[in-house]
C-alpha positions in Angstrom: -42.2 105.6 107.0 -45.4 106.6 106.8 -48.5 106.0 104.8 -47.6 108.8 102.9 -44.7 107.1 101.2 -41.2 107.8 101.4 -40.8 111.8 102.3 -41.8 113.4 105.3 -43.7 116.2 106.3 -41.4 118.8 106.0 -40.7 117.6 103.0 -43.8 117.2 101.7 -44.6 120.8 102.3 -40.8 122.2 100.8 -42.0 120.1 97.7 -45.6 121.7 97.3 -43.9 125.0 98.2 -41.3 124.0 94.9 -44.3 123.2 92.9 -46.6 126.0 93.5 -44.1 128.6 93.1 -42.5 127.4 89.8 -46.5 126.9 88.5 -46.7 130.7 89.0 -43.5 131.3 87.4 -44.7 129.9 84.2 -46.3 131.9 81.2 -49.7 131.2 80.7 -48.7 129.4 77.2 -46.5 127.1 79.1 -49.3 126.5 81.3 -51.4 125.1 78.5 -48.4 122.6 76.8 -48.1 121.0 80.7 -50.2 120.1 83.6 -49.2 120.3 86.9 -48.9 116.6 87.6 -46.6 116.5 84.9 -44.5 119.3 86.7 -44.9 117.6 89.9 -42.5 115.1 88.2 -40.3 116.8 86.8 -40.0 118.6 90.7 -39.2 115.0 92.3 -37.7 113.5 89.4 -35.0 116.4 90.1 -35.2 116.2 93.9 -34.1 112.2 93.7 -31.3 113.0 90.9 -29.8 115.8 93.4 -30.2 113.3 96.5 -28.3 110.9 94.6 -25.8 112.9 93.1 -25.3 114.3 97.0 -24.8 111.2 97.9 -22.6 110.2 95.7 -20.3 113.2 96.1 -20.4 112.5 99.8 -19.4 108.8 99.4 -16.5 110.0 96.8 -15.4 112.9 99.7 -15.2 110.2 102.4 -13.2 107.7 100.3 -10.7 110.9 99.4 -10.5 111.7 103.2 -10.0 108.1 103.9 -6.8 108.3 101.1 -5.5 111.8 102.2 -5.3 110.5 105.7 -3.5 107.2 104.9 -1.1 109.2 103.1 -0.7 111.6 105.6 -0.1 108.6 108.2 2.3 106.9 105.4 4.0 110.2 105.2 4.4 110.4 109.2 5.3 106.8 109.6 8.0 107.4 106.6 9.7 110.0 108.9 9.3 108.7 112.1 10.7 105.4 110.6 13.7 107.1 109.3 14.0 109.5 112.4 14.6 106.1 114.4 17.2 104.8 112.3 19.9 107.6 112.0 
């Protein structure tokens, strides 16, 4: 890691590009009830909820593929088991 904390440049830059563009989006009114640090935030508040909600699903994704192919081997040992004994 760098000085810069935990993201890295290409991040950094996808991040400014994420909070420039939804500061334009917003109404001038909207502008005045929140500053831009404050939506900087809410921006990487959301980017660490997705990145641990993708992780999550990935860990849940491996532990299903890890029970679909045990079955799949039970399943195959079940028939090879009872192909040897007829």
């Amino acid at each position: 890691m760098s000085n810069r904390g935990p993201y890295d440049p290409a991040t950094l830059v996808f991040l400014r590009t994420v909070l420039e563009e939804a500061w334009d989006a917003l109404a001038p009114r909207h502008k005045e009830q929140i500053s831009k640090s404050h939506l900087a935030e809410c921006v990487l508040r959301t980017r660490t909820a997705n990145v641990m909600l993708f992780g999550l699903a990935m860990r849940f994704l491996l532990v299903f593929a890890v029970f679909v192919t045990n079955v799949i081997i039970a399943i195959v040992a079940w028939y090879v088991v009872g192909a040897l004994l007829r």
